[in-house]
C-alpha positions in Angstrom: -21.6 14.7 -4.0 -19.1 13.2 -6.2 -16.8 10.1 -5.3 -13.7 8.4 -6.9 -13.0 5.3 -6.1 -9.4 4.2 -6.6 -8.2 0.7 -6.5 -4.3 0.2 -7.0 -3.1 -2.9 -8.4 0.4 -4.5 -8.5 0.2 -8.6 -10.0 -3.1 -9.1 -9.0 -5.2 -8.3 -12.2 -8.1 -10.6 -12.3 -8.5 -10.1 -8.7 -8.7 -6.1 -9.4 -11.1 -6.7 -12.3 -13.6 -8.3 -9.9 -12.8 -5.4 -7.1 -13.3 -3.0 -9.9 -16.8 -5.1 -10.9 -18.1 -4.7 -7.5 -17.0 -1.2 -6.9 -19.1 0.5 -10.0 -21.7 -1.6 -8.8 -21.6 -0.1 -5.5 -21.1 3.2 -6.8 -24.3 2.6 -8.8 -26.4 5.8 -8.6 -23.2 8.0 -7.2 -21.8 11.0 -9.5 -18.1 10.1 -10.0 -15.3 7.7 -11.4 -13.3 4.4 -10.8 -9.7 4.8 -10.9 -7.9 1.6 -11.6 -3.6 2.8 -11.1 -1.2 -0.1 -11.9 1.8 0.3 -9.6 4.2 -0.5 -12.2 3.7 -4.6 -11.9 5.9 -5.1 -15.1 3.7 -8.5 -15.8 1.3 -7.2 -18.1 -1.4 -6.4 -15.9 -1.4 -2.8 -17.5 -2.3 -4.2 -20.6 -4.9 -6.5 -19.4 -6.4 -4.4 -17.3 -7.1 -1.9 -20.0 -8.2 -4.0 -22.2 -10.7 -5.8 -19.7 -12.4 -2.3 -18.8 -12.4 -0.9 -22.4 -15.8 0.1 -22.7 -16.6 0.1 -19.3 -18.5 3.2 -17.6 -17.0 6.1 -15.9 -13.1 4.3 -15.4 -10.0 4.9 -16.2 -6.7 3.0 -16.0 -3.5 4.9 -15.2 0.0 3.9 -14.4 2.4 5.0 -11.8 5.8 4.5 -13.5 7.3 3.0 -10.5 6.1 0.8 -7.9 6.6 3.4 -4.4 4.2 1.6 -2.1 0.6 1.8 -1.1 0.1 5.9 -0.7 2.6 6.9 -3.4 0.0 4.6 -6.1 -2.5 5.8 -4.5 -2.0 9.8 -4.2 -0.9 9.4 -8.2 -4.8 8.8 -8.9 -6.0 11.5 -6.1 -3.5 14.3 -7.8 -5.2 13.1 -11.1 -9.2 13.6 -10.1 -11.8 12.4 -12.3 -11.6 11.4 -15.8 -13.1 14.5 -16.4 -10.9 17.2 -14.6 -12.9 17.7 -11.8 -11.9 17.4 -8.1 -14.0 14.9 -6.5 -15.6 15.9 -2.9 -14.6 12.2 -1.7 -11.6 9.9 -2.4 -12.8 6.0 -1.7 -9.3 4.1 -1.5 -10.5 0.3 -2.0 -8.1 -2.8 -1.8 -7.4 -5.1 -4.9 -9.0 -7.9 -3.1 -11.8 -5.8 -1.4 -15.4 -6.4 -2.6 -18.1 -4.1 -1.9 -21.9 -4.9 -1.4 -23.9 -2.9 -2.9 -24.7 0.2 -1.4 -21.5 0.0 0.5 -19.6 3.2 -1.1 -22.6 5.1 -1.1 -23.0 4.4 2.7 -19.3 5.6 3.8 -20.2 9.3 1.3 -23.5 9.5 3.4 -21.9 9.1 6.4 -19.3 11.7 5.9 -22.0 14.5 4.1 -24.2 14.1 7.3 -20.7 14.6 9.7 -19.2 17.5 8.7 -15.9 16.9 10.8 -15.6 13.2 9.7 -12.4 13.3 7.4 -12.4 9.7 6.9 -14.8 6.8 7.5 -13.6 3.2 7.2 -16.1 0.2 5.9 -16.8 -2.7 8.3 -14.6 -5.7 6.8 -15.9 -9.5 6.5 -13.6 -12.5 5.4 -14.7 -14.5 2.6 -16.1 -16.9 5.2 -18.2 -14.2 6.6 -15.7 -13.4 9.9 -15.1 -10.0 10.6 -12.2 -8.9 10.5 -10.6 -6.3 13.1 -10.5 -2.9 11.6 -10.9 -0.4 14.1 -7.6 0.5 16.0 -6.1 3.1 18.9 -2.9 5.0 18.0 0.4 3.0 18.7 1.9 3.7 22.0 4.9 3.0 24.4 2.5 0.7 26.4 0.3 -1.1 23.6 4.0 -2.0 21.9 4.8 -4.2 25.6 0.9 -5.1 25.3 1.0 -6.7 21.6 4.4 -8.5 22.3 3.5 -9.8 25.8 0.5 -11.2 24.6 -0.3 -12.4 28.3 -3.7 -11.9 29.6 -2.8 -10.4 32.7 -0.6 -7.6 30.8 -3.3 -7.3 28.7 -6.0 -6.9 31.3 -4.1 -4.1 32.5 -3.5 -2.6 29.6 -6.6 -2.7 28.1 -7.3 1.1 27.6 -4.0 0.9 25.6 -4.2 -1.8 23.2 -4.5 -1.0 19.7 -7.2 -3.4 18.5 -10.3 -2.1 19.2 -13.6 -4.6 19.4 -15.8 -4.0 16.2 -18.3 -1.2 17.1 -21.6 -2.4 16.5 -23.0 1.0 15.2 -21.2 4.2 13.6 -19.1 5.6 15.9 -15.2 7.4 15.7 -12.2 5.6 16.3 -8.5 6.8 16.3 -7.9 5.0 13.1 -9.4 2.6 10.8 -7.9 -0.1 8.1 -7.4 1.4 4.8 -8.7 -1.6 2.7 -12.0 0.4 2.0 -11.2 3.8 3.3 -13.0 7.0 2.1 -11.4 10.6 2.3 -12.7 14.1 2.7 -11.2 15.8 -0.4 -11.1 18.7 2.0 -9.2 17.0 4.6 -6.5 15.9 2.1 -6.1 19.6 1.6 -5.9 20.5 4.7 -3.1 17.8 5.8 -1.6 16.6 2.8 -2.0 12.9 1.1 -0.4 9.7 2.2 3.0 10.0 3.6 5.1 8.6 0.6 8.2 7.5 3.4 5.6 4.8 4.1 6.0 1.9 1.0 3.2 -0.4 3.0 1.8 -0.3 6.7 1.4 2.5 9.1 0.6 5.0 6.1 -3.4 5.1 7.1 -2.4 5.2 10.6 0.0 8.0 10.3 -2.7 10.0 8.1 -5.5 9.3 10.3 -3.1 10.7 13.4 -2.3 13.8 11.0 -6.4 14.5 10.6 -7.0 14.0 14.1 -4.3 16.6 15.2 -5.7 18.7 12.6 -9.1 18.3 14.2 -10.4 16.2 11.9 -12.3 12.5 12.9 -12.1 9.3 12.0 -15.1 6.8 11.8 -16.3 3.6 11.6 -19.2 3.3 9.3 -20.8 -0.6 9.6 -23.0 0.0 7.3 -20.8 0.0 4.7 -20.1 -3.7 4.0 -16.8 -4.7 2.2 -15.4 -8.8 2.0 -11.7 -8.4 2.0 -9.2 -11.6 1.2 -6.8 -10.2 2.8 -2.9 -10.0 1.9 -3.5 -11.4 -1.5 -0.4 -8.8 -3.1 1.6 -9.0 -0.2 1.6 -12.2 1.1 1.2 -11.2 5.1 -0.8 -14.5 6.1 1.9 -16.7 5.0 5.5 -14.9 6.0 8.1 -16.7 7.6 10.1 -13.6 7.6 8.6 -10.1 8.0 9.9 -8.0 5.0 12.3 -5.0 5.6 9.5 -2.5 4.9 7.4 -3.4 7.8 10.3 -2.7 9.9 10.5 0.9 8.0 7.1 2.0 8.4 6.4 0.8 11.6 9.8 2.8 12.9 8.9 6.0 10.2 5.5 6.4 12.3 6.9 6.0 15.6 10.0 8.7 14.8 7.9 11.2 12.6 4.7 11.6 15.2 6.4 11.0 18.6 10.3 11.4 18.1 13.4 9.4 18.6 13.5 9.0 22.2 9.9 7.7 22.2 10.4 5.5 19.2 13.4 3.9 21.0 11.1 3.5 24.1 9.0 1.9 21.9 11.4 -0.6 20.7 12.6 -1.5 24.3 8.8 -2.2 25.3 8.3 -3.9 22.2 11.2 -6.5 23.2 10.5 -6.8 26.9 7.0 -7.7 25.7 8.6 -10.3 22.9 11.0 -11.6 25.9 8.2 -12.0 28.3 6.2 -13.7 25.3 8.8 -16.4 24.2 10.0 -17.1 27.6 6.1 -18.3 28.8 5.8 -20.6 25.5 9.5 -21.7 26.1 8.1 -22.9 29.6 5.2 -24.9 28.4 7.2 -26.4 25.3 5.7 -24.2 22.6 7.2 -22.1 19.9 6.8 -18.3 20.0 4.0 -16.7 17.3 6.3 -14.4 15.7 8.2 -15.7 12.6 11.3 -16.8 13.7 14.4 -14.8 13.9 12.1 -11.3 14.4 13.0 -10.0 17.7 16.5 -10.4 17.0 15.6 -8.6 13.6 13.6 -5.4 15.0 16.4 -4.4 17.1 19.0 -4.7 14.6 16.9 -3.0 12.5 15.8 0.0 14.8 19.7 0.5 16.3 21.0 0.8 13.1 18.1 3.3 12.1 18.4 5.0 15.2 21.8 5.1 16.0 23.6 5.5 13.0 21.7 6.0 9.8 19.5 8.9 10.9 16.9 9.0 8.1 15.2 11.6 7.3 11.6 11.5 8.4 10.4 13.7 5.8 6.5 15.3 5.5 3.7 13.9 3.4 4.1 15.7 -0.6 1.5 18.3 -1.3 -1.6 17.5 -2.8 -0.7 19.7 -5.5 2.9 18.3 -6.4 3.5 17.1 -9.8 
């Protein structure tokens, strides 16, 4: 049973060096490798980074050569393999500012050697305050998109079955899709349905990759035992937007287009605004400002008319695992 853990890094070096600390110590006892790829940051963090883990056991630093999101760093370590040339039976993806308790990477490569159709198993994720955080999701719909913007407890009553956070299992179990800060991957999965969709530069990418397992008949599970504290958004920035970046918009209408089409990801859309009308006009009522940053609603449907009416990208499939 062999793993490689890969942890991409872009600007964040010292925090990778401590993710990287905490990942061979979890891998402790595991045949395998640490792949550290730096996603063309252009600040250095190449150089530090190698010269922090010279010496170190079983890792290797590469570098993309261009920064093309979250899955394009990531499949550039999982085309490479181990160190040592050999193909590794699992594929751990682990945040930048994801640490690892001990015995936490073994726990997920257990989990998925004792269930055969498991393609992927996600680690239960604590804040550095010890919260946990929600990782354990159903697919995106028509109806959780009116459900997430509404965010009105009646609406949500009745939509329960279709909202896409999920409470946090309290024992291994599958799930539709899981959060990709600590994710581990069948190798035979991969090859079955291909790597991370590359269209995707951040978001949506593990949700559109669990969907393509599960069509494939492959599951998806939560493994708790497998403890990981995240920080959360520390390359990215999420907790603290005032505007949501361009990308978000991209990947969140990529998935929608690619796995359902473009007359559901329009009917998507349109929930998604009823839900963000129905949303700002209750807090407009009782004097209090909307949760979204402002200026988003208005956003997302400039965003998906233009992408749906007149651009008409091209929502192309995930690359090979094999492609150079």
């Amino acid at each position: 049973m062999t793993v490689l853990t890969i942890i991409l890094n872009w600007r964040t070096p010292e925090m990778t060096l401590r993710a990287a600390a905490a990942a061979l110590t979890a891998m402790d006892g595991l045949d395998g490798a640490l792949t550290i790829v730096d996603n063309d940051s252009g600040d250095g963090s190449e150089e530090r980074l190698r010269r922090a883990t010279a010496g170190w056991p079983r890792t290797q630093v590469l570098q993309t050569g261009r920064n093309g999101g979250f899955g394009a760093g990531n499949n550039h370590a999982i085309r490479a393999g181990l160190p040592d040339g050999r193909r590794p039976d699992f594929v751990h993806v682990l945040n930048s500012d994801a640490f690892p308790e001990a015995g936490a990477i073994r726990a997920l490569a257990d989990h998925l050697r004792h269930h055969p159709r498991a393609g992927l198993a996600g680690s239960l994720i604590r804040g550095e305050d010890g919260a946990t955080h929600l990782t354990t999701f159903r697919f995106p719909s028509v109806a959780s998109e009116f459900e997430g913007a509404a965010r009105l407890g009646p609406v949500s009553r009745l939509l329960a079955h279709r909202a896409v956070p999920l409470p946090t299992p309290d024992r291994a179990c599958r799930v539709d899709w899981v959060a990709g800060a600590s994710l581990m991957m069948r190798s035979d999965m991969l090859d079955a349905v291909g790597l991370f969709d590359e269209g995707f530069f951040l978001y949506f990418e593990e949700t559109d990759l669990c969907l393509r397992a599960a069509r494939a008949g492959w599951e998806t599970h939560f493994v708790p035992d497998s403890r990981v504290t995240h920080v959360g958004s520390a390359s990215t920035g999420m907790k603290t937007w005032t505007r949501v970046p361009d990308y978000w918009f991209d990947s969140r209408l990529r998935y929608f287009v690619k796995n359902h089409g473009r007359a559901t990801a329009a009917a998507a859309t349109a929930a998604h605004v009823a839900g963000g009308i129905l949303h700002r006009t209750r807090r407009a009522l009782t004097g209090r400002r909307a949760v979204d940053p402002p200026g988003f609603l208005r956003r997302l449907i400039i965003h998906d008319a233009a992408a749906l009416l007149h651009s008409r990208p091209e929502w192309r499939q995930p690359a090979p695992r094999t492609a150079a």
